[in-house]
PAKOLRO-50672 format. One record per residue (C-alpha): residue in three letters; x, y, z. Coordinates in steps of 0.1 Angstrom, whole numbers, plus 5000, padded with zeros to 4 digits. Layout:
<sites>
<site resn="ALA" c1="X" c2="Y" c3="Z"/>
...
</sites>
This chain:
<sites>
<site resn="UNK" c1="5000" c2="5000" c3="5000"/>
<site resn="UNK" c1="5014" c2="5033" c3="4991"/>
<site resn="UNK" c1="4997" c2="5067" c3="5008"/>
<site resn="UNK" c1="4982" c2="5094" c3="4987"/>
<site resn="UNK" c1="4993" c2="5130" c3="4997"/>
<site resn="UNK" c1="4969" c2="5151" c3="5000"/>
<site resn="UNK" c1="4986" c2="5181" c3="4984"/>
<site resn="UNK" c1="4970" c2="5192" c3="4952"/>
<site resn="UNK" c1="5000" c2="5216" c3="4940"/>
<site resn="UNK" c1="5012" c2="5209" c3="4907"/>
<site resn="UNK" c1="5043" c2="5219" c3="4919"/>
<site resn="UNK" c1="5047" c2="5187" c3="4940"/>
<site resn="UNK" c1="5046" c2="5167" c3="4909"/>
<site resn="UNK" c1="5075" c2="5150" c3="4895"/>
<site resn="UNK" c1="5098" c2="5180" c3="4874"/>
<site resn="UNK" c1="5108" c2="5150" c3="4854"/>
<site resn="UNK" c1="5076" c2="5157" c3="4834"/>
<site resn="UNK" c1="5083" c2="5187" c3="4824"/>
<site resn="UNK" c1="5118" c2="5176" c3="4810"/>
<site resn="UNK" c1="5117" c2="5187" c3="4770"/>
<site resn="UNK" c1="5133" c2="5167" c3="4746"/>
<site resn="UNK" c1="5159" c2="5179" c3="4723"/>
<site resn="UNK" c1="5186" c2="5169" c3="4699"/>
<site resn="UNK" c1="5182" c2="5142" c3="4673"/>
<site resn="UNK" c1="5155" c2="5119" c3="4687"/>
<site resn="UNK" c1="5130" c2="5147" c3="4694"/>
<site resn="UNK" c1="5104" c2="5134" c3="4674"/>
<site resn="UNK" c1="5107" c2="5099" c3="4691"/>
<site resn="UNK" c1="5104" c2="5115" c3="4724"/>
<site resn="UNK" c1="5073" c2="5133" c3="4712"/>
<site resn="UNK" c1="5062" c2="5095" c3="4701"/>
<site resn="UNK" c1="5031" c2="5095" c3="4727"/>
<site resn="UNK" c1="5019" c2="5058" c3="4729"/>
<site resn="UNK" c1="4982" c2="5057" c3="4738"/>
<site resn="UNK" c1="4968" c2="5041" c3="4768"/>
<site resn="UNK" c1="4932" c2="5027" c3="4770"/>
<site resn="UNK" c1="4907" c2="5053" c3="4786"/>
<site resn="UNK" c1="4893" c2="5023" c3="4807"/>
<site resn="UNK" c1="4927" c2="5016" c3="4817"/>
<site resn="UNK" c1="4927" c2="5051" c3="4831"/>
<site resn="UNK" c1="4896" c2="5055" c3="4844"/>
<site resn="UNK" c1="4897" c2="5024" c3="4867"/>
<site resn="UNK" c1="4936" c2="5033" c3="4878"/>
<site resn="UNK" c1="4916" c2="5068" c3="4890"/>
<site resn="UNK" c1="4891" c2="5048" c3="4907"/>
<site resn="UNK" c1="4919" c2="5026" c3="4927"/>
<site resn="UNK" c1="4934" c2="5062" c3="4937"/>
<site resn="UNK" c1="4906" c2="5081" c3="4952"/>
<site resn="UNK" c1="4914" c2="5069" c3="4984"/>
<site resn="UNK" c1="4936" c2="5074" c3="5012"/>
<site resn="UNK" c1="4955" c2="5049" c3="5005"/>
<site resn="UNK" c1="4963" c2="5027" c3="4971"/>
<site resn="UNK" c1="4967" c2="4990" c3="4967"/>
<site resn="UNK" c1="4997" c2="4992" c3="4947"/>
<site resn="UNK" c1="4995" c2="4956" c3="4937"/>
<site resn="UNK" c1="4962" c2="4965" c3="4918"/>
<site resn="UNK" c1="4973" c2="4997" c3="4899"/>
<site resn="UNK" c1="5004" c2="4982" c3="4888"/>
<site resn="UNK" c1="4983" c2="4954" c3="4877"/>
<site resn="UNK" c1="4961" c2="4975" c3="4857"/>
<site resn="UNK" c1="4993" c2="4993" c3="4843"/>
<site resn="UNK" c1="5001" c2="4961" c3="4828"/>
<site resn="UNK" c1="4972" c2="4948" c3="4814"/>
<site resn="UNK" c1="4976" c2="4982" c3="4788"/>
<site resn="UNK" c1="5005" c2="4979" c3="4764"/>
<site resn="UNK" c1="5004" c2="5020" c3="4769"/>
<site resn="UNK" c1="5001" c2="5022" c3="4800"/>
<site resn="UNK" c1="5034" c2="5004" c3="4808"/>
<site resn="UNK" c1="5053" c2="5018" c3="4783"/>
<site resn="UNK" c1="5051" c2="5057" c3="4790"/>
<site resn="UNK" c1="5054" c2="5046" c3="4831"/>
<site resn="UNK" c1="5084" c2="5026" c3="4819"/>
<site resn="UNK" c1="5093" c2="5060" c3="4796"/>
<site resn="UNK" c1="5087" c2="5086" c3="4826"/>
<site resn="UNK" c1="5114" c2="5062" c3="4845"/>
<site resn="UNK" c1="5142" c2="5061" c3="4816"/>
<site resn="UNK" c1="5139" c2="5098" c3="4813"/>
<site resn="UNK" c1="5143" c2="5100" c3="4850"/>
<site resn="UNK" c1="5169" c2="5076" c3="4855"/>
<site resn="UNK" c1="5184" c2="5068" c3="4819"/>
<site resn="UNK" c1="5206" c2="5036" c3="4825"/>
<site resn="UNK" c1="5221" c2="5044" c3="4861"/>
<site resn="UNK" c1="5224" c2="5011" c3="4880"/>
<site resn="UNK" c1="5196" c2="5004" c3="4907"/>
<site resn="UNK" c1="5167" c2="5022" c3="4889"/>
<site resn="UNK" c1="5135" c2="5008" c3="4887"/>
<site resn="UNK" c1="5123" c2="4990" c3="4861"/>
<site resn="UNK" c1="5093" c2="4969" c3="4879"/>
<site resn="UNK" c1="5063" c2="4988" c3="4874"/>
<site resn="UNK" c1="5054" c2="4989" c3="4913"/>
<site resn="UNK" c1="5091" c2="5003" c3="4918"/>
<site resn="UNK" c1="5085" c2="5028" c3="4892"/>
<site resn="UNK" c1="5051" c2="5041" c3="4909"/>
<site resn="UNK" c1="5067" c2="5039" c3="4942"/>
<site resn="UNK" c1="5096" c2="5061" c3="4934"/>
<site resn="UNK" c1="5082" c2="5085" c3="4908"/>
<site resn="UNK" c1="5048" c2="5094" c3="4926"/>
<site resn="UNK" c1="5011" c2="5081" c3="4918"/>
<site resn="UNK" c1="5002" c2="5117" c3="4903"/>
<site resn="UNK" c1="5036" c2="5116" c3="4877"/>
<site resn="UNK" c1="5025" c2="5081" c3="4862"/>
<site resn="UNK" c1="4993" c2="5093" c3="4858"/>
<site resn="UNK" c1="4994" c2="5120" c3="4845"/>
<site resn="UNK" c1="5023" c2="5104" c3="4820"/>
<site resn="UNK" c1="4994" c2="5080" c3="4813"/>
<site resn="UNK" c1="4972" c2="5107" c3="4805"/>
<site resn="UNK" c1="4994" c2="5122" c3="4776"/>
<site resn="UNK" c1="4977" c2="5105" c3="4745"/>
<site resn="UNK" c1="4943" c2="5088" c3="4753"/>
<site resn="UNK" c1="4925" c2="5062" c3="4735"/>
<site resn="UNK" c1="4889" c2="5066" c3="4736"/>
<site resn="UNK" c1="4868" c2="5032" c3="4726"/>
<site resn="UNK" c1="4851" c2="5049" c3="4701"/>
<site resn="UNK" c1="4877" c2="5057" c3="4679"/>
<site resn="UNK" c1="4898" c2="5028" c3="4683"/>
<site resn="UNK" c1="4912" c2="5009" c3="4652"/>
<site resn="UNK" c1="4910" c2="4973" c3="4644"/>
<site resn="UNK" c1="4949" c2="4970" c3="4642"/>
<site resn="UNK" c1="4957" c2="4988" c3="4676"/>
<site resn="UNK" c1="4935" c2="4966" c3="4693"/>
<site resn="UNK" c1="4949" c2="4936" c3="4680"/>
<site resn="UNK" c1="4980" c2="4943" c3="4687"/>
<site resn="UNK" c1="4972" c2="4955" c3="4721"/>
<site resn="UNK" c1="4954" c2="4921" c3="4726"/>
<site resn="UNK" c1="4976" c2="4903" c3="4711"/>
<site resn="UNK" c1="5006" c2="4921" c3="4737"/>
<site resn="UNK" c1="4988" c2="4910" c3="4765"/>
<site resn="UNK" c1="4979" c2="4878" c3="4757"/>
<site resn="UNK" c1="5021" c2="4868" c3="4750"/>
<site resn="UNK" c1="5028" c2="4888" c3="4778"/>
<site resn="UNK" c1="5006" c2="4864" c3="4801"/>
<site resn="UNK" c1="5017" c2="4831" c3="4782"/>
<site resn="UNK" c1="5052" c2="4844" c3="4786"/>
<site resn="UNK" c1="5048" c2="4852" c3="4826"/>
<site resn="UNK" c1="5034" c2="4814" c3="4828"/>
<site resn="UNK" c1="5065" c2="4799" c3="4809"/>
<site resn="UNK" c1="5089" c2="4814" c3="4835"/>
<site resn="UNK" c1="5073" c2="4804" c3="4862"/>
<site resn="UNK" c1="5084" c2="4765" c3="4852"/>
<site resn="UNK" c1="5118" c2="4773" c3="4850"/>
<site resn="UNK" c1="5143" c2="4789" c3="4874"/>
<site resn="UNK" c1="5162" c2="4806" c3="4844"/>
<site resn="UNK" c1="5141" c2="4835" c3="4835"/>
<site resn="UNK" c1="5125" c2="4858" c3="4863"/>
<site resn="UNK" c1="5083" c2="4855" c3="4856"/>
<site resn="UNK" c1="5078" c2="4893" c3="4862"/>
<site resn="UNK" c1="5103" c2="4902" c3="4833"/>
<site resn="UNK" c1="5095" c2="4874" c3="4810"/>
<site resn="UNK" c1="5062" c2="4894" c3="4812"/>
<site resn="UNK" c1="5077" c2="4928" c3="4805"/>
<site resn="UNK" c1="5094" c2="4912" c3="4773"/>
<site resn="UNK" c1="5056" c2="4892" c3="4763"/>
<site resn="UNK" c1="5040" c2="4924" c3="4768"/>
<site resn="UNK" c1="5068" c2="4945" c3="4750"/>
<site resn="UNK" c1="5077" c2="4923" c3="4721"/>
<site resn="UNK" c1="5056" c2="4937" c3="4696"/>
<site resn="UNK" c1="5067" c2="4972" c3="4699"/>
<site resn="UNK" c1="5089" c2="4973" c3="4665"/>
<site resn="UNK" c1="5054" c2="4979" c3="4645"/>
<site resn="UNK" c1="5041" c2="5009" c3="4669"/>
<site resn="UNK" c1="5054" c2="5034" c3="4643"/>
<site resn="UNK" c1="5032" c2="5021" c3="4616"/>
<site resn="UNK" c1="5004" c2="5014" c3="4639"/>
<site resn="UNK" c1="5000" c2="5049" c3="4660"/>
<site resn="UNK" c1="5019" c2="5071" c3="4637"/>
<site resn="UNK" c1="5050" c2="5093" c3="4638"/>
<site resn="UNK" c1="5054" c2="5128" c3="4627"/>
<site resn="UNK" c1="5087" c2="5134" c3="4617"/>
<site resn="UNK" c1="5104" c2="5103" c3="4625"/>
<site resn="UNK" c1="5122" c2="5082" c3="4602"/>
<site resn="UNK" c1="5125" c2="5041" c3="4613"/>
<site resn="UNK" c1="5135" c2="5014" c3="4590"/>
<site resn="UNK" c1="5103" c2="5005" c3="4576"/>
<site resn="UNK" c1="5104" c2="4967" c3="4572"/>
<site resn="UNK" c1="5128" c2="4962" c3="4601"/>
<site resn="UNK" c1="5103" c2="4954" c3="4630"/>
<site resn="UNK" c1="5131" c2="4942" c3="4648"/>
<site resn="UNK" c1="5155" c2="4964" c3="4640"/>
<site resn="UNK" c1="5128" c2="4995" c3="4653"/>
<site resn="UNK" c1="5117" c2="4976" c3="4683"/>
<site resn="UNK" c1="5154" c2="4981" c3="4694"/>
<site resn="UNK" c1="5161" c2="5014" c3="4688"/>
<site resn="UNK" c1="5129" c2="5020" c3="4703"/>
<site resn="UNK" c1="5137" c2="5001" c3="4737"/>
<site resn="UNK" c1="5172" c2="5015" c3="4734"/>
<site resn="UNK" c1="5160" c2="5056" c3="4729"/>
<site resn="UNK" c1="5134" c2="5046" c3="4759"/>
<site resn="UNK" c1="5156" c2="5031" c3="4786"/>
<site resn="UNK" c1="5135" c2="5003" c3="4790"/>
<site resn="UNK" c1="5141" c2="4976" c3="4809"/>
<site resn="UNK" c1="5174" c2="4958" c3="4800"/>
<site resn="UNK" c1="5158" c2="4927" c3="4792"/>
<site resn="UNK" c1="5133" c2="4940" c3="4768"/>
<site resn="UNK" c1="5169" c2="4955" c3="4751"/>
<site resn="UNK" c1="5180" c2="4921" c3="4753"/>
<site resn="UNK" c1="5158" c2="4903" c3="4735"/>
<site resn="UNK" c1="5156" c2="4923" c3="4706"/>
<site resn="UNK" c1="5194" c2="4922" c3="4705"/>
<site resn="UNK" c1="5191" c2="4892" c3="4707"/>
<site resn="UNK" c1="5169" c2="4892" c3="4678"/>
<site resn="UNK" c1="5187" c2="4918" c3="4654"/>
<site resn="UNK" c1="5219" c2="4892" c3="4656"/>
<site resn="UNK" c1="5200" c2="4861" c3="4651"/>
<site resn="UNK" c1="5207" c2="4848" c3="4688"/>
<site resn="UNK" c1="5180" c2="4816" c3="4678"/>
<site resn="UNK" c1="5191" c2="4801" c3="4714"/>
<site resn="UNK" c1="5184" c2="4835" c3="4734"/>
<site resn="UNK" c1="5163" c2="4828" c3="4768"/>
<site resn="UNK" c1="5144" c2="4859" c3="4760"/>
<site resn="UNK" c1="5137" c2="4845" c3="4722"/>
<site resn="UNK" c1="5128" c2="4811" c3="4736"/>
<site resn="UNK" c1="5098" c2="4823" c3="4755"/>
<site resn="UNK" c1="5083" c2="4849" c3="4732"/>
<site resn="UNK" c1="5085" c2="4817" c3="4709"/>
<site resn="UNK" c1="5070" c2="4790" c3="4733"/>
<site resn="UNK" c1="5042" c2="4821" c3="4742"/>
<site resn="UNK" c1="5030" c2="4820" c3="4702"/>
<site resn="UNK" c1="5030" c2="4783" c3="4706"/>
<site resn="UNK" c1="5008" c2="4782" c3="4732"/>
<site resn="UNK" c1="4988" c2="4810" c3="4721"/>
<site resn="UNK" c1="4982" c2="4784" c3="4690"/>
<site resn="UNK" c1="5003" c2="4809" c3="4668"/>
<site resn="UNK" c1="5015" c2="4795" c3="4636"/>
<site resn="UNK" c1="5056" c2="4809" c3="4628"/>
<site resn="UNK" c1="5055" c2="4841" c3="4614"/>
<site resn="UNK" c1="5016" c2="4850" c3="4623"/>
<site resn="UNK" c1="5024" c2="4872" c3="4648"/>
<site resn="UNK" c1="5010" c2="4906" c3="4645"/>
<site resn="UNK" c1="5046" c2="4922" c3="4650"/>
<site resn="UNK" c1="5061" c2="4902" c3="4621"/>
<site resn="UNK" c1="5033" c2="4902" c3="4590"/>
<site resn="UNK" c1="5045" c2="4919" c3="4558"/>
<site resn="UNK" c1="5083" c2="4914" c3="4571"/>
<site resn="UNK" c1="5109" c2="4901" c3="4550"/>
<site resn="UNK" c1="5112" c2="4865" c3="4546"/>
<site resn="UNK" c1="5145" c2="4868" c3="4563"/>
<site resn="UNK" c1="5132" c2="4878" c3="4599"/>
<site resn="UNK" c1="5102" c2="4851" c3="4600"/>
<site resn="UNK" c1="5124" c2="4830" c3="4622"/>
<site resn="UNK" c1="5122" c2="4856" c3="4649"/>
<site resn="UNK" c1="5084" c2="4836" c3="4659"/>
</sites>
């Protein structure tokens, strides 16, 4: 349980919002991914009280492929790639304020009625490796279950440019895998979501990280090369599933 403060000053929110990007990625950083209004709306809910289950709002974090990734963002800006910063999402909360990741979350909404076909499948389909992923780890004492999940949930991220849309941002257009590096690279996101697409961009086949994303799609009754990340790829990176 984390306690709510009671202070309504914007002031007292976290500066690191207010941080402006600059330099040659500025257009990434602009790159606003969009979190699911109900995802919002019920973290809100969990938050009007004194006090906040913070098992529960990080849970609902993570069930929104969004959600996790501008709380995961607000931390890399914070902290870049410094040693001991968090990369759980209930660290992240914990250390950045309640207020900060909301209102992070709040950048670019989603509302249900304008909501395409391909971001909810992708979304979907996120959540639904993510989960298979979590289950995989939990067999084996080689992968930790929580960050198995983060790399499920994150896995797919290479094909957000084409699926949200960036102004002024240039990313190698059939190279899902190649963009879903630089992405978790220019984001600070956890290291082992960097891993596994490095993992991926040199062909690593025997990669822990590649393993379970692949035994996920198998048990998600996936056929190779069906995922939603990898269609209209090259034949050369259909392995990657």
């Amino acid at each position: 349980m984390i306690r709510m403060s009671s202070s309504s000053n914007p002031t007292d929110r976290s500066s690191v919002l207010r941080i402006q990007p600059s330099g040659r990625y500025a257009s990434r950083e602009r790159f606003d991914v969009a979190v699911m209004k109900e995802t919002l709306l019920l973290i809100e809910l969990e938050t009007q009280g004194f006090c906040v289950d913070l098992r529960v709002v990080s849970q609902l974090i993570l069930s929104d492929l969004g959600a996790t990734l501008q709380v995961l963002r607000l931390a890399g800006r914070e902290y870049g790639g410094a040693e001991g910063r968090p990369v759980r999402v209930e660290d992240c909360i914990a250390d950045l304020g309640i207020q900060a990741c909301i209102d992070a979350m709040s950048a670019h909404l989603m509302p249900h009625d304008r909501r395409s076909p391909t971001v909810t499948e992708l979304w979907r389909h996120s959540s639904e490796i993510a989960g298979h992923s979590r289950r995989l780890a939990e067999q084996t004492t080689d992968v930790d279950p929580d960050e198995a999940y983060l790399v499920g949930l994150c896995h797919s991220i290479g094909s957000l440019p084409s699926v949200v849309g960036v102004d002024g941002a240039t990313y190698r257009e059939f190279d899902l895998v190649g963009t879903g590096l630089e992405l978790a690279r220019e984001w600070w996101l956890p290291r082992c979501i960097v891993a596994y697409f490095s993992d991926l961009d040199e062909r690593v086949g025997s990669s822990a990280w590649v393993g379970i994303v692949q035994a996920a799609h198998r048990c998600a009754g996936e056929p190779a090369g069906e995922c939603v990340s990898r269609r209209d790829l090259q034949p050369q990176l259909m392995w990657a599933v």
